[in-house]
Structure formats: structure tokens, C-alpha cells
C-alpha positions in Angstrom: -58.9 283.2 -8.6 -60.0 279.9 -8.7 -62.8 279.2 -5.5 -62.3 277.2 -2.9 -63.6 273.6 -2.4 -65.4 272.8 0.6 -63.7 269.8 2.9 -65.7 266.2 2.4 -67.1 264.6 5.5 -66.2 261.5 6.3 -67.7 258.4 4.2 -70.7 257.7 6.1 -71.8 253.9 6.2 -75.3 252.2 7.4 -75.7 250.7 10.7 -76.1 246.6 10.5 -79.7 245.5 9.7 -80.5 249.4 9.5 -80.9 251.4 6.2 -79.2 254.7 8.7 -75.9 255.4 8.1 -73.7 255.9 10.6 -70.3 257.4 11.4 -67.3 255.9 11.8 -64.1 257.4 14.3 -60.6 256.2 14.4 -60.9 257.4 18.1 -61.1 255.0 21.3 -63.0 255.1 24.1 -61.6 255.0 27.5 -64.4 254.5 29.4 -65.4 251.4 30.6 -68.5 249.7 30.2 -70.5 248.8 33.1 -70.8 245.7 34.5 -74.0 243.4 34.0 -76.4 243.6 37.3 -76.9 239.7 39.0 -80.2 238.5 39.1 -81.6 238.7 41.9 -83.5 235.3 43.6 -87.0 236.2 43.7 -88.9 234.2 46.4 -90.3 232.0 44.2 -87.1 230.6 43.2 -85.8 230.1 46.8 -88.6 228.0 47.7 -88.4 226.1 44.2 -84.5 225.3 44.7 -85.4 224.5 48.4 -88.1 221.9 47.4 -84.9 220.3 45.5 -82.9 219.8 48.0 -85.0 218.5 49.9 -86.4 215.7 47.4 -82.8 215.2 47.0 -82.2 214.6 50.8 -84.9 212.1 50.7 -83.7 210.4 47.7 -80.7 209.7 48.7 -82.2 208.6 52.7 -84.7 206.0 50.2 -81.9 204.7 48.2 -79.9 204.2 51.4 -82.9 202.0 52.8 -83.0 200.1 49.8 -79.2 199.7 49.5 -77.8 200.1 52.7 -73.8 200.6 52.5 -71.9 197.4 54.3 -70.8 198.3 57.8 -67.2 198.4 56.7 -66.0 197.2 60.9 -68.2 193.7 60.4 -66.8 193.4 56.8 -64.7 189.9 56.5 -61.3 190.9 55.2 -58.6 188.4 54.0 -57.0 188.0 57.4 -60.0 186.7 59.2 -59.5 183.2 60.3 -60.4 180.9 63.3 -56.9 182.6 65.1 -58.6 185.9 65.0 -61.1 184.2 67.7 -59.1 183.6 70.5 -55.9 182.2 71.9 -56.2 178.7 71.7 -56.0 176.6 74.8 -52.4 175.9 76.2 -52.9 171.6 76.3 -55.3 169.6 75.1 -59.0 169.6 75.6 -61.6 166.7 76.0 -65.1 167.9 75.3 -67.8 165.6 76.4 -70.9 166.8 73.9 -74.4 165.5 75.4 -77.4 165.7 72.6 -80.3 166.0 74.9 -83.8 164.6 73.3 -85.1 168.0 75.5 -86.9 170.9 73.8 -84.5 173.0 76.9 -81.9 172.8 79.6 -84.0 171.7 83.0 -87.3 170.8 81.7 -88.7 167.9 83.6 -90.5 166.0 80.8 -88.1 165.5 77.4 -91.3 165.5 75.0 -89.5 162.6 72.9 -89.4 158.5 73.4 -89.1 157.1 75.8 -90.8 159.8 77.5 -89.7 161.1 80.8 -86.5 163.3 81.9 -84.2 164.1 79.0 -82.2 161.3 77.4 -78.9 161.4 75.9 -79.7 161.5 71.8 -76.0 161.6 70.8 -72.9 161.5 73.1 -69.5 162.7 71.6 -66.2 163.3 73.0 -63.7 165.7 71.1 -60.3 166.1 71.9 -58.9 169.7 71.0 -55.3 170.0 70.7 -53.7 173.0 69.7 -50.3 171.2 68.3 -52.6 167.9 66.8 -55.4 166.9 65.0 -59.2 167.7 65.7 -60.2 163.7 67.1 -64.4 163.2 67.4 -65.2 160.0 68.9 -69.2 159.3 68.5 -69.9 157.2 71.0 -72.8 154.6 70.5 -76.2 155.4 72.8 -76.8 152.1 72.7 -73.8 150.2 74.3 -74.3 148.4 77.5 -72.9 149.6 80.6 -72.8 149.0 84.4 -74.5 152.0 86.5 -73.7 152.4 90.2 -77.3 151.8 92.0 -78.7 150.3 89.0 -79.5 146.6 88.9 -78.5 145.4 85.3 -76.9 146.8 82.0 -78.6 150.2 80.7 -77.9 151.7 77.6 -75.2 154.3 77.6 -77.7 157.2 76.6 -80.0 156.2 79.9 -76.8 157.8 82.0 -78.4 161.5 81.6 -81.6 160.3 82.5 -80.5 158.7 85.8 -77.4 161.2 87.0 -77.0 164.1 84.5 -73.7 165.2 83.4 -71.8 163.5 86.2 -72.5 160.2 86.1 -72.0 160.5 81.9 -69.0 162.1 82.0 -68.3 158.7 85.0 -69.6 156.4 82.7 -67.7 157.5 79.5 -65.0 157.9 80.9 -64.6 154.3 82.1 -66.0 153.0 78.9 -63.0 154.5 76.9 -60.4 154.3 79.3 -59.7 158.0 79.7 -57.8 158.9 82.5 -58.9 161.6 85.1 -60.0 164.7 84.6 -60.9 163.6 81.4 -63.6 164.8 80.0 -62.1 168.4 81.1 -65.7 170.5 79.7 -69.1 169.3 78.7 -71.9 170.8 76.6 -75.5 169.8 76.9 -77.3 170.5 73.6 -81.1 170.4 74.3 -83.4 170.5 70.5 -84.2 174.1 70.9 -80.2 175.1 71.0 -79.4 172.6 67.9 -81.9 174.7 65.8 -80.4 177.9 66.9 -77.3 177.4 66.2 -77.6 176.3 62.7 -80.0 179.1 61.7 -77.3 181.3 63.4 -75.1 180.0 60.8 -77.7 180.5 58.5 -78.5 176.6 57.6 -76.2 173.9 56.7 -75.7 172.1 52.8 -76.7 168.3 53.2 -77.3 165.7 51.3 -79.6 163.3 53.2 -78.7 159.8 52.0 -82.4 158.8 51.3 -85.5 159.8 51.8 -86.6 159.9 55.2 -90.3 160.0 56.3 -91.7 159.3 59.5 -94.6 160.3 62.2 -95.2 159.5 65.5 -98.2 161.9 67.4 -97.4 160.9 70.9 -94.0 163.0 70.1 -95.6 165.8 67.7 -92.7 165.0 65.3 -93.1 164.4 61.6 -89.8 163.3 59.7 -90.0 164.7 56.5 -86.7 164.8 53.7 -85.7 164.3 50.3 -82.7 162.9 49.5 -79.6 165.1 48.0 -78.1 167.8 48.4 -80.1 170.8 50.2 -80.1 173.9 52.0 -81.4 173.0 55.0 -82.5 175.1 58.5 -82.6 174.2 62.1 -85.8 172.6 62.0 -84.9 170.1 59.1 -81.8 169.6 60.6 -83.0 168.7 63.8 -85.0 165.8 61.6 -82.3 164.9 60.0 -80.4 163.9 63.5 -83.6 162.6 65.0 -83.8 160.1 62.3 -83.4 156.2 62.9 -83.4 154.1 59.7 -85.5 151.1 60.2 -82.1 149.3 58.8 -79.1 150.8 60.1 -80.9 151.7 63.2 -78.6 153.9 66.0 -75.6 153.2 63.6 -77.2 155.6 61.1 -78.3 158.2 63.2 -74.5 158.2 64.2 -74.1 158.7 60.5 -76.3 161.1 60.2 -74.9 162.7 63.0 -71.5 163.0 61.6 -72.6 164.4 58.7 -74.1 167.3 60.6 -70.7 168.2 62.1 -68.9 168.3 59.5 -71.5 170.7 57.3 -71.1 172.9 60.9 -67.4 173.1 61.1 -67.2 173.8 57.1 -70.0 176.5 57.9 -68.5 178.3 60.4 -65.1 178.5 58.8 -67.1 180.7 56.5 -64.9 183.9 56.4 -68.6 186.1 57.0 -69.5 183.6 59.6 -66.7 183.2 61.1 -66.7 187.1 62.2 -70.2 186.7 63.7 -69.3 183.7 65.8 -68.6 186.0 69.3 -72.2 187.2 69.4 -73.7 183.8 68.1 -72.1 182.1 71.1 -72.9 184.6 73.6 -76.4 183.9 72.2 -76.6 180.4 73.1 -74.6 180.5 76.0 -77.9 180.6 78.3 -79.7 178.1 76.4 -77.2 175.1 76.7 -75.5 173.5 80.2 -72.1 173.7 79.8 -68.9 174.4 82.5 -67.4 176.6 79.6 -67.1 180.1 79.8 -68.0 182.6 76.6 -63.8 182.8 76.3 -63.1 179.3 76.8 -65.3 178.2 74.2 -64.2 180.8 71.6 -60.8 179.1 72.5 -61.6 175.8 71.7 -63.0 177.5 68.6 -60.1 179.0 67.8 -58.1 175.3 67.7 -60.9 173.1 66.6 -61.3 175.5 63.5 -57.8 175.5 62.1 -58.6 174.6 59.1 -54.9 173.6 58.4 -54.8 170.3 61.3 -57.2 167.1 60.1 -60.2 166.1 61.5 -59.9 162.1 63.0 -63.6 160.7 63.7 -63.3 157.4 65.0 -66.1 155.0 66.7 -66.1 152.2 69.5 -65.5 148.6 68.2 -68.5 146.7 69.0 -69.6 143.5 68.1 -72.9 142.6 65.7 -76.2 143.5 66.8 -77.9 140.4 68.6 -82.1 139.7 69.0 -81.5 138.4 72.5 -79.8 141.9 73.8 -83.2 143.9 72.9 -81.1 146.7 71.1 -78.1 146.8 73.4 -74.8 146.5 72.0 -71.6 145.2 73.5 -68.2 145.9 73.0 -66.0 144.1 70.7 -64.3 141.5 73.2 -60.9 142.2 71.5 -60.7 145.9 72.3 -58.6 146.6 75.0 -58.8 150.5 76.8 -57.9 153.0 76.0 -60.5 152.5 73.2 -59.5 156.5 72.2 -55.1 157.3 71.7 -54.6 160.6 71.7 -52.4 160.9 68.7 -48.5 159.8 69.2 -46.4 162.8 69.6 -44.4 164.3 66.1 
């Protein structure tokens, strides 16, 4: 009989990378393989990842110092406009403005020329009508007028120094031929208040027709402007108005005067300054005279703002300057009151 063959073994093959051979099985384990054990934080790491944070932390506090986000409630946003203010005032307004030559409101001696109580630097009346146009009338300083108690003619600015308000609101009031209670409100502007409020508007863009220069020690002011157009702060502003052209004399300051104004009303029709006029005025409101309350004047804001009604300036007819009068002016003997319409009805 023929013997019997032994049975192979299975082809054995070598292990990867290994010269030992291993064998293979058709059969499939069930079990599962365990799962992989976390790592766990060692101290170390805890306080390295808590270092992190914090420089994080105080990144982001150093980048927030040096790029502060906007405060999004001050933010201007399309709909901010003069309305946004106030209501405006139910019938129209006449504003008496009084441009003291005082550093403040009350003090005795003005620190200016002529020296002595405060003068009246520029006198303006503005009518604000919420259903017409914003009329400024600059009123000369320099026109003659009759003064109960006085002996004489005194200029028209010399009305502060001898009765205050009341007896300028009297006199300008006569001179124009405005009927009672007209002016309704005043506002006395001392120096110190002019420069606030333009800073507070930060500055004004002027052009200064020439250049101005002048120095006077008993005063402690020096004049000092180039011509063209500038950025210019409350203190050079405050020149600006102060000015008198050897030339044009009390005609340009006027001038000059207007030009101020107008740079103030354009300035504060500013969307971003326009939000910030509330706290500006309550600002000033202790460092000017005035029979206006915080609310009334944010009215007349309101109207004298509307950028869609025109602005009338308009001036007293006088006649030409004459040696003999010593700087005072008269009026033009044509002119018949009232020297200032309101405007005729629509």
C-alpha cells in the first residue's frame, strides 16, 4: 500500500519589514479593540494655556484702547437733521444778539477799548420763522442815536455800556422800527463764550480776506492772520471779529462778522455736530446772558438750521462816512421805518 502523505501547513509569509514569517487566518476577530486613553493636562500645560488667555485678554483690552469701537447711540445716521433738535417755535422769533468786547458776563472792566464796562462789539437781530426765511440784520455799532438821560448822539454800541440789555433792546428797537415786544430773546456773547463755542464745533473754515496784523499792549491783544482759506479755532476767530481794517473800518468788521456766521451755521449743520449740539449748548448756557431757556434755544435751532429755507442778511442804509461826525454814522435820510420787513406772506 502506497503511504500516506502528511497534510501541508498553511503557506507561511514574512511579517512587513521583518525577515519572520507569519501566519495568515481566514478567521475574524470579534473583539474589539480598545479605545486610545486622552492625555491627560499635566500642570504645566494648565498654567501655559492660562498664560494665553490671559495675554489674549490683554491684547484685545490694548487694541480696544488704541481703536476704541464708535459708541454706536452718538453715531450720526442718515436721519439726523436740525428737526431732530426740537420742535420749532410756533411764530416768529426776533433774537437780539449783543457781542460783548467782555472776557465774561458781569465783569466790571471789559479789558478792550475804550476801556471801562463792556461795550457792544457787534449787535444783530435775527428773525426766526418757522414757515420763512432765516433774516440777520447786522446792525452798524457806530450809528448815532438819541439815549434817554444822555446829552447828545452816542454810538449805538455805547447802549450796553450805559443800560445793558434794556436800553439796547429800547434803542434798536426804535432805530428799526420794530414793533413791541420785539426783540422777543436776547443773547449776550462775552469773548470767552465766542471761543467756546467754535472750539465746541471744533473750529470754523475761513478765508480771511487779507492779511490782518495788529498790536495794541494796553488790550494784551495781537492780531495775527494770513489770508485764505484756513482751519481756524476760537482764539483766531475771535481775531478775526475783533479786526478793524484801517480802510473799511466798522463796515469791515461787519464783514468779517458775517463771514463768521455763516462758517457757524454751515458748521453746525454738520450731521456729527449737529448730534452734539444739546450738550454744547447746555455748556454755554452759564457763560452767556440770555432770557432763553436750554429748550427754547434748541428750538430756534431747530428753525434757524433748516437747511432747506434761505438765509436773508440785510444792513441799515446809511449815508457816507463824514470827518466832522468823528466816526458816527447817520442814517440814510431816505429810509423810512420799518428799516427790517419781515418777509410778505406766500
Amino acid at each position: 500500500m502506497p503511504a500516506r502523505r502528511k497534510p501541508r501547513r498553511p503557506a507561511e509569509s514574512p511579517a512587513p519589514g521583518t525577515g519572520t514569517p507569519t501566519t495568515t487566518s481566514t478567521v475574524t476577530s470579534t473583539v474589539p479593540a480598545p479605545a486610545p486613553k486622552r492625555p491627560r493636562l499635566s500642570g504645566r500645560m494648565l498654567r501655559s494655556l492660562g498664560i494665553t488667555a490671559a495675554g489674549a485678554v490683554v491684547g484685545m483690552a490694548t487694541l480696544g484702547l488704541l481703536w476704541p469701537m464708535p459708541d454706536r447711540a452718538l453715531a450720526p445716521t442718515s436721519e439726523m437733521g436740525p428737526a431732530s433738535l426740537a420742535a420749532p417755535p410756533a411764530r416768529p422769533i426776533t433774537l437780539l444778539v449783543i457781542g460783548s468786547d467782555a472776557e465774561k458776563v458781569g465783569e466790571p472792566i471789559n479789558k478792550a477799548a475804550p476801556a471801562g464796562p463792556a461795550n457792544a462789539d457787534a449787535l444783530v437781530l435775527v428773525r426766526i420763522n418757522p414757515e420763512g426765511p432765516l433774516q440777520v440784520l447786522n446792525l452798524p455799532t457806530e450809528v448815532a442815536v438819541n439815549l434817554p438821560g444822555q446829552k447828545g448822539v452816542k454810538r449805538l454800541g455805547e447802549a450796553f455800556r450805559l443800560g445793558g440789555v434794556a436800553l439796547t433792546a429800547d434803542a434798536v428797537r426804535e432805530l428799526v422800527g420794530l414793533q413791541s415786544p420785539a426783540p422777543d430773546r436776547y443773547l449776550v456773547l462775552p469773548r470767552g463764550a465766542l471761543r467756546d463755542l467754535v472750539n465746541g464745533v471744533g473750529g470754523l473754515e475761513l478765508s480771511p480776506p487779507r492779511r490782518m496784523s495788529y498790536t495794541d499792549k494796553s488790550q494784551k491783544l495781537t492780531i495775527d492772520l494770513e489770508a485764505g482759506l484756513q482751519q481756524l479755532g476760537g482764539a483766531k476767530v475771535e481775531q478775526l471779529v475783533r479786526f478793524r481794517d484801517p480802510w473799511l473800518g466798522d463796515a469791515g468788521r461787519r464783514s468779517n462778522q458775517q463771514l463768521v456766521a455763516s462758517s457757524l451755521r454751515e458748521r453746525m449743520l454738520q450731521p456729527e455736530r449737529l448730534a452734539k449740539l444739546p450738550f454744547l449748548v447746555s455748556q454755554l448756557q452759564p457763560k452767556v446772558e440770555t432770557n432763553l431757556s436750554p429748550s427754547e434755544t434748541l428750538s430756534l435751532l431747530a428753525a434757524g438750521l433748516d437747511g432747506s429755507k434761505p438765509v436773508q442778511f440785510a444792513s441799515l442804509p446809511l449815508k457816507p462816512a463824514e470827518e466832522k461826525h468823528k466816526g458816527l454814522r447817520q442814517l440814510d435820510p431816505g429810509a423810512s421805518p420799518p428799516l427790517w420787513k419781515e418777509p410778505a406772506a406766500p
